[in-house]
C-alpha atoms as a printed R data frame, in Angstrom:
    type eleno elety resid chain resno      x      y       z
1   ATOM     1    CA   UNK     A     1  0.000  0.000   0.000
2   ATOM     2    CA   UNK     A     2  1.348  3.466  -1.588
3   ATOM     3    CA   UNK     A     3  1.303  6.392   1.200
4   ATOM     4    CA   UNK     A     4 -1.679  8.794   0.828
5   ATOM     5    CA   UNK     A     5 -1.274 11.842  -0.942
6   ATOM     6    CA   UNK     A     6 -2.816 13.810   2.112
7   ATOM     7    CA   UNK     A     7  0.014 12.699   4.478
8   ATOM     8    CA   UNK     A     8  2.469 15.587   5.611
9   ATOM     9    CA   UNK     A     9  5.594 14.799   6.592
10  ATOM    10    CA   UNK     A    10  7.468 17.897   8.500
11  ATOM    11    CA   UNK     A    11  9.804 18.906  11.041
12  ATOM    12    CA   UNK     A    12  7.323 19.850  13.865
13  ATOM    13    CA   UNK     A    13  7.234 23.629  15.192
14  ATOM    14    CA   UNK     A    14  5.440 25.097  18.254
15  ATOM    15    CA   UNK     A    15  2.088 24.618  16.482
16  ATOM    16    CA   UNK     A    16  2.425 21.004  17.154
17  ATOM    17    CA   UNK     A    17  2.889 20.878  20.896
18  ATOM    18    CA   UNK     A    18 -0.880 20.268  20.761
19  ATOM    19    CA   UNK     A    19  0.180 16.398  19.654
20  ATOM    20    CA   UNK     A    20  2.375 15.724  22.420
21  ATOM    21    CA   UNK     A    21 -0.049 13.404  24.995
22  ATOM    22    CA   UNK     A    22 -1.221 11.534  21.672
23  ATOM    23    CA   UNK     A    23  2.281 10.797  20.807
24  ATOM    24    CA   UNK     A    24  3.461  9.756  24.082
25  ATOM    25    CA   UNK     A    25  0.699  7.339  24.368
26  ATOM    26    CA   UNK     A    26  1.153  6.001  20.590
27  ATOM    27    CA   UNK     A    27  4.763  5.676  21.489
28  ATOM    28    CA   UNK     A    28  3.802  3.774  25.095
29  ATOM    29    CA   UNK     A    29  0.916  1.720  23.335
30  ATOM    30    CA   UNK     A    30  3.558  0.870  20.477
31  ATOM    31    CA   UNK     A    31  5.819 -0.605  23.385
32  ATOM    32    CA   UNK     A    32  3.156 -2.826  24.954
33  ATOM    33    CA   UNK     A    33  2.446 -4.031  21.467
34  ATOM    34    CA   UNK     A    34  5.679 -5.000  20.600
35  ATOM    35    CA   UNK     A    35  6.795 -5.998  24.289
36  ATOM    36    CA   UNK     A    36 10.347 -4.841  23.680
37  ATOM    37    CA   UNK     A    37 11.443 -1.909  22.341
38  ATOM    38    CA   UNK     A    38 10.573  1.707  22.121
39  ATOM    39    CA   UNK     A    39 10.990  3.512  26.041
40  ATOM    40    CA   UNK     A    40  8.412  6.161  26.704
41  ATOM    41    CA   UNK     A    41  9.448  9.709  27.629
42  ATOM    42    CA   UNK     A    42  8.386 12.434  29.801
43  ATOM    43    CA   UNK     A    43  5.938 14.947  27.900
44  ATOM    44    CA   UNK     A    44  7.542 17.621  28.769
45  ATOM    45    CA   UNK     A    45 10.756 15.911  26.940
46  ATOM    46    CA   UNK     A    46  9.160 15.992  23.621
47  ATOM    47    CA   UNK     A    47  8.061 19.026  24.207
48  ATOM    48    CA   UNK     A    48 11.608 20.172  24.293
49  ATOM    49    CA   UNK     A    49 12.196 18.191  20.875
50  ATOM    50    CA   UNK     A    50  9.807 20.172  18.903
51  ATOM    51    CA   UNK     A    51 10.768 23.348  20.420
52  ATOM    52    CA   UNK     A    52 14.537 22.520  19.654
53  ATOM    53    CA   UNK     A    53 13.574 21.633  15.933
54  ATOM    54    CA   UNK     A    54 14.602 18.107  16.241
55  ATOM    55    CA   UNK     A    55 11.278 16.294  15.530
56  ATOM    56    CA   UNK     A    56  9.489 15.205  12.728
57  ATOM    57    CA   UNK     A    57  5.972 14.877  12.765
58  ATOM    58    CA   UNK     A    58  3.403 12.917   9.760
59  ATOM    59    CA   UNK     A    59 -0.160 14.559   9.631
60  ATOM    60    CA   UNK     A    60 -3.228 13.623   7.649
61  ATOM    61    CA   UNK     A    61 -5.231 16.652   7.061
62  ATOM    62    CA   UNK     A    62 -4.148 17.991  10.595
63  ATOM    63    CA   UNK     A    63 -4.903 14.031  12.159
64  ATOM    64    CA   UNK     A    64 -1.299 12.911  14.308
65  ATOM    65    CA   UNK     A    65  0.040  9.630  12.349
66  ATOM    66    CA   UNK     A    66  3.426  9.559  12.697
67  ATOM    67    CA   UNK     A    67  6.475 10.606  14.965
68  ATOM    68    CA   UNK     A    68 10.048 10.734  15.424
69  ATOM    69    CA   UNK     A    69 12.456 12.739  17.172
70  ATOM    70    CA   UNK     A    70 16.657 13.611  17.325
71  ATOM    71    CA   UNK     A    71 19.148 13.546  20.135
72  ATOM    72    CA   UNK     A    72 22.770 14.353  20.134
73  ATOM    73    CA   UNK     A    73 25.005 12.437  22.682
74  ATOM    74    CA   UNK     A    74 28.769 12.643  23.988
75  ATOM    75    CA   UNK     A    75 29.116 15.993  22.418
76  ATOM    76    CA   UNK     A    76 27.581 15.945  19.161
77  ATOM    77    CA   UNK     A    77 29.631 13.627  18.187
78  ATOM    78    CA   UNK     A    78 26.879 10.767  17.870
79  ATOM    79    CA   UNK     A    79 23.300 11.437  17.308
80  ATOM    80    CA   UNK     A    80 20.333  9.009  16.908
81  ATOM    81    CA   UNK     A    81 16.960  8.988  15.621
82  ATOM    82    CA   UNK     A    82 14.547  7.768  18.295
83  ATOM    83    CA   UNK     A    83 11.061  7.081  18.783
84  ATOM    84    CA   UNK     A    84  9.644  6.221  15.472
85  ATOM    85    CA   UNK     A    85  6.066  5.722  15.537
86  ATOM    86    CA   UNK     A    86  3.180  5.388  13.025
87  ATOM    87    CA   UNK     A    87 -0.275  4.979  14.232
88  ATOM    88    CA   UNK     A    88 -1.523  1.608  13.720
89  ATOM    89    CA   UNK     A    89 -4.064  2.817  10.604
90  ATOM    90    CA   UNK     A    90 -1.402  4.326   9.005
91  ATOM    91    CA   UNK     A    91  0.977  1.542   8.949
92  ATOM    92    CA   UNK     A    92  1.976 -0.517   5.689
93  ATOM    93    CA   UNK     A    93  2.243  2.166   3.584
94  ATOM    94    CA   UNK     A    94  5.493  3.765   3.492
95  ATOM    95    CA   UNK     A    95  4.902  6.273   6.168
96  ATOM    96    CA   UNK     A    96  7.575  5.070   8.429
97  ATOM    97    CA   UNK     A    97 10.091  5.112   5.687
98  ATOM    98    CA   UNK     A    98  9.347  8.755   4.571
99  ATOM    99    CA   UNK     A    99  9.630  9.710   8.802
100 ATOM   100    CA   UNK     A   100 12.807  8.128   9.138
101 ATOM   101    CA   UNK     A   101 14.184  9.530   5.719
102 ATOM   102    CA   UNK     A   102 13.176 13.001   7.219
103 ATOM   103    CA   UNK     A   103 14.799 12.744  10.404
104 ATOM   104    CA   UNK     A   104 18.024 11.158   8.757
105 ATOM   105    CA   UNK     A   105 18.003 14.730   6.406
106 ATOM   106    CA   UNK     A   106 17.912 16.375  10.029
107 ATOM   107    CA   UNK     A   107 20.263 14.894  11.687
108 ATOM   108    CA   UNK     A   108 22.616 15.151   8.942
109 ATOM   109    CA   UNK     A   109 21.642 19.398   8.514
110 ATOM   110    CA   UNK     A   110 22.205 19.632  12.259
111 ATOM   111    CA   UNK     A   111 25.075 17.422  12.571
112 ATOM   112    CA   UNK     A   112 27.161 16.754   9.683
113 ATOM   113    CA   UNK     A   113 29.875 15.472  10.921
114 ATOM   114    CA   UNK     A   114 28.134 12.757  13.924
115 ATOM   115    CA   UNK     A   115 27.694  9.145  13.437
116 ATOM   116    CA   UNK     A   116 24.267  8.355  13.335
117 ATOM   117    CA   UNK     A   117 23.128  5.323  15.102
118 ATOM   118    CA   UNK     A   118 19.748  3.583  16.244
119 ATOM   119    CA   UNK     A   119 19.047  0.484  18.164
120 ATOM   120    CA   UNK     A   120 15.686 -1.551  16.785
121 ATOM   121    CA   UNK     A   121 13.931 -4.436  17.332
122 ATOM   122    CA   UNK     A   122 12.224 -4.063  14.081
123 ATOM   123    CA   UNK     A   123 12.730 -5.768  10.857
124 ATOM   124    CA   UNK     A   124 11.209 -2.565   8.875
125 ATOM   125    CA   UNK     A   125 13.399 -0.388  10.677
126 ATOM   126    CA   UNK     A   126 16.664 -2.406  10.242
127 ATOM   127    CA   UNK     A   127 15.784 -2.438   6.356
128 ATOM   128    CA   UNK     A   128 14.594  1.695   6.368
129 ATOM   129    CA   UNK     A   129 18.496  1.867   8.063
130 ATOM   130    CA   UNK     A   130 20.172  0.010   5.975
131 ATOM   131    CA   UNK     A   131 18.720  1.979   2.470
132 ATOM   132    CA   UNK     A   132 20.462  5.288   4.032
133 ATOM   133    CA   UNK     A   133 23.346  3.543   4.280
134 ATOM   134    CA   UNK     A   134 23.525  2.418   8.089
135 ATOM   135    CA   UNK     A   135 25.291 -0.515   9.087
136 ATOM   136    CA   UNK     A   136 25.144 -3.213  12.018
137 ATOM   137    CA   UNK     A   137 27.805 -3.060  14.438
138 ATOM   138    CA   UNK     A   138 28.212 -3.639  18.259
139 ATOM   139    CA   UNK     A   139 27.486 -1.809  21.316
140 ATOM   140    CA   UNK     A   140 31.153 -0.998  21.742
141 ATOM   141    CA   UNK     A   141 30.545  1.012  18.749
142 ATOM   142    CA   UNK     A   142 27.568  3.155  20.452
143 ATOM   143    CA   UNK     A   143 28.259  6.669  22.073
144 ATOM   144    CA   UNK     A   144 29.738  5.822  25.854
145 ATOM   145    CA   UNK     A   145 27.332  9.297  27.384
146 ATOM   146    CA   UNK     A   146 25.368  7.995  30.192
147 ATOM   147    CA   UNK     A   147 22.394  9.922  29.549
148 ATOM   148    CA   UNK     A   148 22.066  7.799  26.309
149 ATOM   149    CA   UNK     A   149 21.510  4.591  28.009
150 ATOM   150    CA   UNK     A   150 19.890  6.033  30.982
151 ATOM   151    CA   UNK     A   151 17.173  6.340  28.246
152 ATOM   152    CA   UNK     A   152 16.780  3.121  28.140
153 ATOM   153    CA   UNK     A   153 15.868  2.265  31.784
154 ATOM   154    CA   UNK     A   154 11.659  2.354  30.838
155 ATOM   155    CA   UNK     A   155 12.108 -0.507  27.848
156 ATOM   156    CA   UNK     A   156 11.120 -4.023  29.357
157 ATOM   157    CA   UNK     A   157 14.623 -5.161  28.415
158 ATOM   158    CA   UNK     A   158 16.377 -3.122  30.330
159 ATOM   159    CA   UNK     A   159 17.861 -6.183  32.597
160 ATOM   160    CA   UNK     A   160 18.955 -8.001  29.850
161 ATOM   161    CA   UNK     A   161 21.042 -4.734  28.509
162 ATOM   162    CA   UNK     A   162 22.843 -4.652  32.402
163 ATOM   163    CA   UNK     A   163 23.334 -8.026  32.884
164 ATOM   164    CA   UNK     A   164 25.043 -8.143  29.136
165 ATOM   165    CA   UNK     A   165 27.355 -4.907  30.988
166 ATOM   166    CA   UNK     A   166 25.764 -3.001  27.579
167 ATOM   167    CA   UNK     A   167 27.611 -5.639  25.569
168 ATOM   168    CA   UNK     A   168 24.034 -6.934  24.010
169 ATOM   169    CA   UNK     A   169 20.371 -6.621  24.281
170 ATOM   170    CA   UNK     A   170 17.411 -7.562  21.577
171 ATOM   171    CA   UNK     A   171 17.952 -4.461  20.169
172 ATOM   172    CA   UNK     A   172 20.170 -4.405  17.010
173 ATOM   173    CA   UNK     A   173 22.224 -1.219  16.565
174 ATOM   174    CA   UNK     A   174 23.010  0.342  13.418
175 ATOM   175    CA   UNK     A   175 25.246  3.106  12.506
176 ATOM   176    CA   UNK     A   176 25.545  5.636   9.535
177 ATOM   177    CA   UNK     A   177 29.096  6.749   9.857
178 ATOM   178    CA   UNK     A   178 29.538 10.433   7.291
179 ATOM   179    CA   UNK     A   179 33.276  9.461   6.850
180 ATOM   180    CA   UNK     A   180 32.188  6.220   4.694
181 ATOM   181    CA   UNK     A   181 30.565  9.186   2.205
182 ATOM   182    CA   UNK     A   182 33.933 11.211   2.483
183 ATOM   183    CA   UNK     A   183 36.321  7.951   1.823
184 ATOM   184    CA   UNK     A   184 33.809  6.695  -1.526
185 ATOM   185    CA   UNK     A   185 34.212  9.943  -2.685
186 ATOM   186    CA   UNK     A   186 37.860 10.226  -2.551
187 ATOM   187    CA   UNK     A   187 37.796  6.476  -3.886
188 ATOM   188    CA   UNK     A   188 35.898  7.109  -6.351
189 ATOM   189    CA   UNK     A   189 38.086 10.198  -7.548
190 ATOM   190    CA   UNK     A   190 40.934  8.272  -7.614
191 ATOM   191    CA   UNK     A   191 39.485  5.291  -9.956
192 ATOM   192    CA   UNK     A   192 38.880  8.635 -11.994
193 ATOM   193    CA   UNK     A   193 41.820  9.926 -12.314
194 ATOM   194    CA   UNK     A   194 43.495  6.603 -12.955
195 ATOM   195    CA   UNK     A   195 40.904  5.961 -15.660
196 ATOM   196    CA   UNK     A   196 42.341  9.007 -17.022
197 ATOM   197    CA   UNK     A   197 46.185  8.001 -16.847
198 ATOM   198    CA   UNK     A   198 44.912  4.935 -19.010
199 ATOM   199    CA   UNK     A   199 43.023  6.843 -21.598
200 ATOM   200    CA   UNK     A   200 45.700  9.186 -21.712
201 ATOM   201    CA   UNK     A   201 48.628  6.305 -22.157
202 ATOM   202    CA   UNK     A   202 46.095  4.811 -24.832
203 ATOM   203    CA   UNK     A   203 46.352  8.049 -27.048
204 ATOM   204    CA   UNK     A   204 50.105  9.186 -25.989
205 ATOM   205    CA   UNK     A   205 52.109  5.724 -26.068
206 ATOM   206    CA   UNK     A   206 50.486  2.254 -26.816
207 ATOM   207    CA   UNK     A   207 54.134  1.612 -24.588
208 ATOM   208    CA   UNK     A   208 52.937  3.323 -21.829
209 ATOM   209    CA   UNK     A   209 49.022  1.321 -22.144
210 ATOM   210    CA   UNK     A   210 50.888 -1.915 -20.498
211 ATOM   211    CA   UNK     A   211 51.598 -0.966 -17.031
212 ATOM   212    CA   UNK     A   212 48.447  0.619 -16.076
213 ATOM   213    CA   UNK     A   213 46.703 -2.371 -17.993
214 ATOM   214    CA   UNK     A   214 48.347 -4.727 -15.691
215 ATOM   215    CA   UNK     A   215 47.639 -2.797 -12.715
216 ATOM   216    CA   UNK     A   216 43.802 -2.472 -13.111
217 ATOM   217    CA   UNK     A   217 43.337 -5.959 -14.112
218 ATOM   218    CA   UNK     A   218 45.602 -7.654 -11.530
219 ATOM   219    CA   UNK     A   219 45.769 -5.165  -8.695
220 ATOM   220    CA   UNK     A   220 49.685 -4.983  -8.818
221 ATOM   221    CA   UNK     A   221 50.954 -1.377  -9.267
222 ATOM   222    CA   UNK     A   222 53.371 -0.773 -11.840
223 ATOM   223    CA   UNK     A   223 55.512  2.616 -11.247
224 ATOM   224    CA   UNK     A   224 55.288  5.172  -8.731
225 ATOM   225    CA   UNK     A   225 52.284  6.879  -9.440
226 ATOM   226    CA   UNK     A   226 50.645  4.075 -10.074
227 ATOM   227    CA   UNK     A   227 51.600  2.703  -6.423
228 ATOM   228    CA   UNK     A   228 50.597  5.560  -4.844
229 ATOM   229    CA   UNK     A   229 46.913  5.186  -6.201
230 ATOM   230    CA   UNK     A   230 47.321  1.470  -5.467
231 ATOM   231    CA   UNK     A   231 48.220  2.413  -1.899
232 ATOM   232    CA   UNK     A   232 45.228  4.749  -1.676
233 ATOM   233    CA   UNK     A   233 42.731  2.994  -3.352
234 ATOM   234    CA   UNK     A   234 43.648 -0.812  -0.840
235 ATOM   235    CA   UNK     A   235 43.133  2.072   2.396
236 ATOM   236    CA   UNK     A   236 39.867  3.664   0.944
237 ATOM   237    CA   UNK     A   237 38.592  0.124   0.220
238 ATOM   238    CA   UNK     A   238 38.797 -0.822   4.138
């Protein structure tokens, strides 16, 4: 099912404070459903979301269907989008997708340089994640800020996440990591440029066409510059 052309999907502003108890409860009735999962938080914290800019909310012709909200952790340096909710009518039909992509455009305007990471139970949201380019990786690789997994105290697993010494829980966390972006790019300039060595030894000297021919088919660098985009490219590719 297609998402209806009536939904909005926005960062929410002052005018939406009006949602908060129905999104609390959505997110607490979402919990109970699932029986793991998403922890419940103050009203008066997503209050401070919206007024901060770092929610998103989904309407239908001003009726609440969707929510999810931004925090930053040890620093700025980390940020995650939490609390994703649709509203149980509204579900199978892309609107979680669209929230999440929304949030992930906010946390990357408001942070560009933090890792972006998210713990989930959920199968949708895992696959959502991994489409913006998120990847699984451990707990170690979470932010360390105590506030963070103080935040996790209300979820029903909560025992299971101290007894594991934060090592493990049911959750599965995920990480989008901006410096994977910044290394393709650089990868991918260098494949350029030694595309362009190769055309150029193709028009200049057939001579010259051998070395770089044996270096992009085998991988073994022939000549100095040629090693030094070898040595580049083998780093990049880590």
């Amino acid at each position: 099912m297609e998402e209806r052309n009536t939904i909005e999907v926005l960062v929410a502003t002052a005018e939406h404070l009006k949602y908060v108890q129905e999104i609390n409860d959505t997110i607490q009735h979402a919990s109970e459903e699932r029986g793991t999962g998403i922890a419940r938080r103050t009203d008066e914290y997503i209050i401070r979301k919206i007024d901060e800019g770092k929610a998103i909310i989904a309407l239908d012709e001003g009726k609440f269907a969707g929510f999810c909200y931004i925090e930053s952790w040890g620093h700025n340096r980390f940020v995650a989008n939490s609390g994703l909710i649709v509203v149980p009518q509204y579900r199978g039909m892309g609107l979680a997708k669209s929230i999440k992509k929304k949030a992930f455009e906010l946390s990357r305007q408001k942070f560009p340089e933090a890792r972006i990471f998210g713990l989930t139970t959920g199968l949708p949201v895992m696959k959502i994640n991994s489409e913006l380019g998120y990847r699984p990786v451990t707990f170690s690789e979470l932010t360390d800020d105590q506030e963070f997994w103080k935040g996790c105290q209300s979820c029903v697993n909560y025992d299971i996440l101290m007894r594991t010494q934060r090592t493990k829980c049911l959750c599965t966390a995920m990480i989008f990591d901006p410096a994977w972006e910044k290394k393709k790019a650089e990868r991918e300039k260098l494949e350029a440029e030694a595309q362009e060595a190769l055309n150029a030894s193709k028009q200049n000297n057939k001579r010259k066409l051998i070395p770089f021919k044996r270096w992009l088919r085998n991988g073994e660098p022939d000549g100095i510059a040629a090693e030094t985009l070898m040595n580049k490219l083998n780093f990049l590719r880590k």
